[in-house]
N, C-alpha and C positions, 0 to 999 in steps of 0.2 A: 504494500500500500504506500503512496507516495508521500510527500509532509504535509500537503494541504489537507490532508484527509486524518490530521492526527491533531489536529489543535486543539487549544483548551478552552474553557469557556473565557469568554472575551471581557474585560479587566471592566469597571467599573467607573464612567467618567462622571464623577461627583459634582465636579465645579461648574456642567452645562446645565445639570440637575437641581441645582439647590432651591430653583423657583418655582419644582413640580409640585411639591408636597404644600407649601401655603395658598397656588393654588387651588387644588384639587378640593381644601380644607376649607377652605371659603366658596369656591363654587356648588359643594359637596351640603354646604351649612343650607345655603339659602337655596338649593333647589332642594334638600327635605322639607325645608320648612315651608316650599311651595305646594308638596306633594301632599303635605299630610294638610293640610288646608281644603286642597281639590280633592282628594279622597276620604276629605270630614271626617281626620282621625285615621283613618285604614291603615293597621301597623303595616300590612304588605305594599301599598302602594307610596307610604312614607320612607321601605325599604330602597324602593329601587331608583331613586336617586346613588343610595350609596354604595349600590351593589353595582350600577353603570360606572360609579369613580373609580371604585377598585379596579373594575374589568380594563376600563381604558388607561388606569396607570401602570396593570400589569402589561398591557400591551406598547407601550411605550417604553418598558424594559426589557422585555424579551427577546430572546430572539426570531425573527421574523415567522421561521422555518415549525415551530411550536405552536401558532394558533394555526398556522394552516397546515398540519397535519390533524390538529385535533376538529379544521370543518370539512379536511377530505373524513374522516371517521363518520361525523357527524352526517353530511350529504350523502355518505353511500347508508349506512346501517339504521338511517332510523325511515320509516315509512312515513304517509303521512295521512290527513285523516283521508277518507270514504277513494283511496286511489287503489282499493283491493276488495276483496269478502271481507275483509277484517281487519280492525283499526288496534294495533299493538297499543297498550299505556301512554307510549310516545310519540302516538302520532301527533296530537295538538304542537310539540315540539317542532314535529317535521313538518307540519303545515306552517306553522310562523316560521322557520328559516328558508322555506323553497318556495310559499305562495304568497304574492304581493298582500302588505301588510293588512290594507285596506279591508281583508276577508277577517281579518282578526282583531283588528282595532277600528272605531270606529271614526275613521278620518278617509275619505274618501281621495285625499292627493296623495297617499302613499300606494302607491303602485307600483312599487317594486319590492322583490323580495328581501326580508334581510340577509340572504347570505349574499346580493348584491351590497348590499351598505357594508357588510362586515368586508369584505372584499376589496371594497373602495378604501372603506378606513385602512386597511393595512398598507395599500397602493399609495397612501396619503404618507404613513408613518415611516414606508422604504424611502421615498423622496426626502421625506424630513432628513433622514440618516445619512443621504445620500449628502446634502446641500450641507449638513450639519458637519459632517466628514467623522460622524458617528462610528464606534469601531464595535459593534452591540455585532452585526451580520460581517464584519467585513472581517474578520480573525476564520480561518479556514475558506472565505470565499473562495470557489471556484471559478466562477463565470461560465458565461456559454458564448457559443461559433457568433461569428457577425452574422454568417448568413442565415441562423434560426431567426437574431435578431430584427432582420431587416424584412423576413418572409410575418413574424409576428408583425410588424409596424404595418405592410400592403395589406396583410389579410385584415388589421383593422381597421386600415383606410380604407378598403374598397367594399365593407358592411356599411360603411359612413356615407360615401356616394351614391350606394345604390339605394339606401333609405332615402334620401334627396331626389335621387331618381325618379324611386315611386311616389313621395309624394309634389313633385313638379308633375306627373302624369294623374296625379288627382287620387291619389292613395291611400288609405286609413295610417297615421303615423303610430295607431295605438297598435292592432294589426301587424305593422312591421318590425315596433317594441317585439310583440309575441313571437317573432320568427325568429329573430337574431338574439335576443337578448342570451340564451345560453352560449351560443357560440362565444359570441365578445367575452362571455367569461370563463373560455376555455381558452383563450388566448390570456386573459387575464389572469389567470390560474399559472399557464405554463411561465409567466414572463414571473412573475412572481417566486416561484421555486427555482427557478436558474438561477435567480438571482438569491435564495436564499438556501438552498441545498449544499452539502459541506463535499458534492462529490459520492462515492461509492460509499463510504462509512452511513453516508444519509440512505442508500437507496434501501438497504436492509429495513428499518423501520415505517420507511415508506412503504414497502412490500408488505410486512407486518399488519399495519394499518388498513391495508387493502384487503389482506385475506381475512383479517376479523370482524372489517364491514361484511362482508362475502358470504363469510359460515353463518352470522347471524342471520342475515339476510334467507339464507340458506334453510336453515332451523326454523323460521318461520313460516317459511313454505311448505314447508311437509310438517308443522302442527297444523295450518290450517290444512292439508290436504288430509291428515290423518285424525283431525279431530273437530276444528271448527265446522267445515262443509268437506263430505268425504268426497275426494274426486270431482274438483271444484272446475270447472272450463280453463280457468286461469285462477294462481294465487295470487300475483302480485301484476307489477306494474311490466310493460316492455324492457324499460331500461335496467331491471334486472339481469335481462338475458347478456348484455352486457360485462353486467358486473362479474354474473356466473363463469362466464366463458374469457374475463380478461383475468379472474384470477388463478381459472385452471391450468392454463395456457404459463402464468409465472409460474406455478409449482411445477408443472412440465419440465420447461425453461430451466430451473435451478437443477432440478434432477439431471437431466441428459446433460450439462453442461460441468456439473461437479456431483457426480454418481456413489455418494458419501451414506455411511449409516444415517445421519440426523438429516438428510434433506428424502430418504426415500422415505423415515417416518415421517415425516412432514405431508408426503404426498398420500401415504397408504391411511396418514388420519382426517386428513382435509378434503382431496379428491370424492372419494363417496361423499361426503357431507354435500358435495357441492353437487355432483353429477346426481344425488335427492333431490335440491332442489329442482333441476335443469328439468328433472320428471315431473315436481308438484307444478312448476309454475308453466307447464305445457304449453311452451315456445315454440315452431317449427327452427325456427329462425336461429337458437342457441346452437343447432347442434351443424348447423352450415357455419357460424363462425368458427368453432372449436374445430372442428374439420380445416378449413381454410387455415388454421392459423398451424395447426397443423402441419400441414402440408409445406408452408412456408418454412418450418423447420427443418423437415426432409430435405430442399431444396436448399437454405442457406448455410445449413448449420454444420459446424465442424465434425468430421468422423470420429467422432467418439468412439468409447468400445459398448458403451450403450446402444449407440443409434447404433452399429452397425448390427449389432444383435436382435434390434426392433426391426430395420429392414431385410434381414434374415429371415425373422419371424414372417416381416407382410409378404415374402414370398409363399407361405404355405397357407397363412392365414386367406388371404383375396380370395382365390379358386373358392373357400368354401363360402365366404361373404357372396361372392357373385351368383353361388348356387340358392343360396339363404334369398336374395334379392328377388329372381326369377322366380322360385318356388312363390315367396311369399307375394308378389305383385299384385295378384288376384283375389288374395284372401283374407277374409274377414275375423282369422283366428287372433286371438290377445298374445299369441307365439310372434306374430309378424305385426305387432300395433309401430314399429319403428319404424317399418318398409311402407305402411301406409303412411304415415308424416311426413316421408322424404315422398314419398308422390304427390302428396298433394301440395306440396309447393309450387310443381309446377302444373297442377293438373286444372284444364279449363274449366270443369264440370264443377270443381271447386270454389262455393260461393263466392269465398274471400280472394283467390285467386280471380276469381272473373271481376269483379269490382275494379282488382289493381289494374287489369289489362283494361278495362275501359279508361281509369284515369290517366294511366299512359298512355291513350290515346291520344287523351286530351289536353295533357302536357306537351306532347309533341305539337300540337295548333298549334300550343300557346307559343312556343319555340319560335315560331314564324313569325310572331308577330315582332317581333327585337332579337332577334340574333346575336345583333353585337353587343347590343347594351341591358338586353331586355326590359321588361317592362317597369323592374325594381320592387322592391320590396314594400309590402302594404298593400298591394296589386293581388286581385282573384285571375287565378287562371280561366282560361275559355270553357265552360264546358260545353262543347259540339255536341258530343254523344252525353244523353242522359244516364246516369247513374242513378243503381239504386239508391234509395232515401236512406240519409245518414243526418238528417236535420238536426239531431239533438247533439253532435257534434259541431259547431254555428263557424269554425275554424275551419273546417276541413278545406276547402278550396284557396286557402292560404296557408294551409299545414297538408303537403299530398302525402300521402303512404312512400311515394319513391324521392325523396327528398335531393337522390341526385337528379334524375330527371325533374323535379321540380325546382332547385336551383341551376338550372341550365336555362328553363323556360323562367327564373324570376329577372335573372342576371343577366342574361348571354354569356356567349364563351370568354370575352373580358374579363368581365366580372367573377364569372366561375371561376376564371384562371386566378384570380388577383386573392378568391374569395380562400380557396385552397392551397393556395403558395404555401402556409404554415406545415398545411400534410403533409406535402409534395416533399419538403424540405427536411423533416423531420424526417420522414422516414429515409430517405436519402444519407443524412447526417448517421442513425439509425445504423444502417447497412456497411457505410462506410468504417464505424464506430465497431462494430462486429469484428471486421477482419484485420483492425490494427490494434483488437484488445489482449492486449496477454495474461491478465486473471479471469478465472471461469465465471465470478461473480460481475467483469463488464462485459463478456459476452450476455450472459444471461438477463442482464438491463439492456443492453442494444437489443438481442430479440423482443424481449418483453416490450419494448419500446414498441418497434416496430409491427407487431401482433396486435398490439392493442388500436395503434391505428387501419392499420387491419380489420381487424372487427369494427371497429367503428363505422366504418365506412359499407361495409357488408349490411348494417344495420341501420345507414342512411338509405339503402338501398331499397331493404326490405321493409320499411315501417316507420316512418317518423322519425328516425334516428338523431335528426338535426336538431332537433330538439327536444332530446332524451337530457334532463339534469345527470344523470350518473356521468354523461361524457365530459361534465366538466372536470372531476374530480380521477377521470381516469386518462382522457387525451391529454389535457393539461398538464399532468406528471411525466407521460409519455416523451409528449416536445418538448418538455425541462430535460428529462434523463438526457435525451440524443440530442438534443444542445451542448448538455454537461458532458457527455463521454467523447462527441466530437473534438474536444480540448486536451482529457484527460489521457486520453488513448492516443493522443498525436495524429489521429485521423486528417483534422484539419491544420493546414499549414504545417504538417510534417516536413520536415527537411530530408532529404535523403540523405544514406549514411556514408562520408567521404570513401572516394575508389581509391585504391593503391596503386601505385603505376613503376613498374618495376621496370629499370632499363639494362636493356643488354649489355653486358664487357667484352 
């Protein structure tokens, strides 16, 4: 491990500090004694003045990399309320951090979520540190490549133009709020952890935090399939499937990459928890990511003495999969309930399949009408061909099921280009990151990196992914990692190593 990735916690600058504390105690004084006023006495509403001072004075001393591990925890593991069969104790929580306030509090101008505000405020407190030449984040800084840098800065300018777009074209601004706002905060997310992640020492915990959003997540799904509602159509939300399949994909990852006692129990105690869920919460779509990312392994990943024993294996194994395939294609036995799922993804007769083919159809109109620039954002697609009735959905025609084909047809290929640059590049960085890493644990972050955008994208494809919340807390990390390992790994701006030039006598 190199020196950047060994540092201590960072020294304590007193003398910039010493006006926090009489602040806070006087700001702290008179907004209790506003609160317990307004809530006529209410010891709980007279608390939370003091409990907001605390929160914002511990976040003005921390390290950056500490409250935003503890809201990626927060935004993957907790549910939120009426988004399932069944509302966990903490959903009311998961509804005030991911659903604009306004549903919670009764104040009609807050309209966005708090984990936007918390987000912002940290983005506020990096700047402060930055201009202050604070050394709280900057003891173990790594940084990240210019070019993730510069792909983050396009891909947030050109969701900026194209909202201006749509509405100079005469577009709902609140509507276009709704499309983008997760993106921008998976761009916010990533730029945030490059700049506060300590390198590979961090990605272990990061990974941690992932997979115990995951099991939980996991665990809930097969109570409710095993006890709330048995064999419920669905337990949770889409962007579960997500969650499920980016964190099986890291246990994978660490496994084939460092094939160790403690990382195959890792996989033999976590993998079923998860691939439980993937069954309770009856995705088609989880098990084509896990598959795809899969296969991406096969394809990039070093010859291990693992893998080559797994592609050993899928030699004897396929023949009888393909016999399993055929046999079961026809049939209605609970033996082949898998072979029916993977048919009916593409199959027409398939209600939910024939829907999607009609709105692609109708994306593709829309495609015509702005090519280059398209129509932007806030903008309802054409619909040409009718669709069945999905009214109680009032979004849908500005949230389509194939979100690549519906940012092609909101943006044009411009815009697409500009809008995806951060992917494009990360997984790039990603790739490149891979093959100049020389410990098993940053190969296994440059895969996992690159998997997860992966999936992601699989998941724009197939279902509203664009604006699936879990992607922020999972692409986010992603384009951090393979920012961060493009640097650490010498990937980018590597020097070649001097030639020797030996001359004849």
């Amino acid at each position: 491990m190199n020196g950047v990735t060994s540092a201590t916690w960072p020294p304590v600058d007193s003398a910039g500090r010493r006006w926090l504390f009489p602040m806070l105690l006087v700001v702290g004084s008179v907004a209790t004694a506003a609160a317990a006023v307004a809530g006529n006495g209410n010891i709980g509403v007279a608390a939370v003045p003091v409990g907001a001072a605390v929160l914002l004075g511990a976040l003005w001393l921390i390290p950056l990399r500490i409250p935003l591990l503890a809201l990626i925890f927060l935004g993957l593991g907790l549910d939120a309320t009426d988004e399932g069969v069944w509302n966990s104790p903490l959903a009311p929580l998961g509804h005030l951090l991911n659903h604009n306030l306004n549903q919670s509090v009764s104040v009609g101008a807050l309209v966005v979520p708090l984990m936007t505000i918390a987000l912002g405020l940290l983005l506020v407190v990096h700047l402060w540190r930055r201009v202050s030449l604070s050394r709280i984040d900057a003891v173990g800084r790594v940084g990240f490549a210019a070019p993730m840098r510069l792909a983050l800065a396009i891909s947030f300018l050109t969701v900026l133009l194209e909202c201006a777009n749509g509405y100079r074209l005469g577009g709902d601004i609140q509507m276009a709020k709704i499309q983008v706002q997760d993106y921008q905060l998976i761009l916010l997310m990533a730029y945030l952890l490059a700049e506060a992640l300590r390198g590979p020492r961090d990605y272990r915990v990061l990974g941690g935090v992932i997979l115990a959003a995951a099991s939980s997540k996991s665990l809930m799904c097969l109570w409710i399939f095993y006890t709330v509602e048995p064999r419920p159509e669905v337990a949770t939300t889409h962007g579960d499937s997500i969650l499920f399949a980016c964190a099986a994909i890291m246990l994978i990852a660490q496994l084939a990459h460092r094939p160790i006692r403690r990382n195959a129990l890792l996989a033999l105690t976590f993998l079923p928890v998860l691939l439980g869920g993937m069954v309770a919460n009856n995705r088609r779509i989880v098990w084509v990511e896990v598959a795809a990312a899969l296969i991406a392994l096969a394809f990039i990943g070093w010859r291990t003495q693992i893998k080559r024993r797994l592609v050993r294996s899928m030699f004897l194994v396929v023949p009888l999969l393909l016999v399993y395939v055929t046999v079961g294609w026809n049939s209605n036995s609970k033996v082949f309930s898998p072979v029916r799922s993977l048919r009916s993804v593409g199959d027409a007769d398939n209600g939910s399949t024939l829907f999607r083919d009609l709105e692609n159809f109708n994306l593709i109109q829309t495609m015509k009408i702005g090519p280059i620039l398209g129509v932007g954002f806030g903008q309802e697609f054409s619909e040409v061909v009718t669709t069945p009735d999905i009214s109680f959905f009032k979004e849908y025609r500005y949230m389509p099921h194939n979100s690549v084909l519906g940012l092609w047809a909101f943006v044009g290929w411009i815009g697409f280009t500009g809008l995806f640059m951060a992917l494009v590049v990360g997984v790039f960085l990603a790739a490149l990151s891979y093959n100049h890493a020389r410990l098993p644990l940053e190969r296994a972050a440059a895969y996992t990196a690159l998997g997860m955008v992966l999936i992601y994208m699989i998941q724009c494809y197939g279902d509203i992914g664009f604006s699936e919340r879990e992607s922020i807390f999972l692409v986010g990390p992603a384009l951090a990692v393979a920012g961060q390992l493009a640097l650490t790994t010498g990937a980018w701006n590597a020097r070649p190593a001097p030639t020797t030039v030996t001359r004849r006598r």
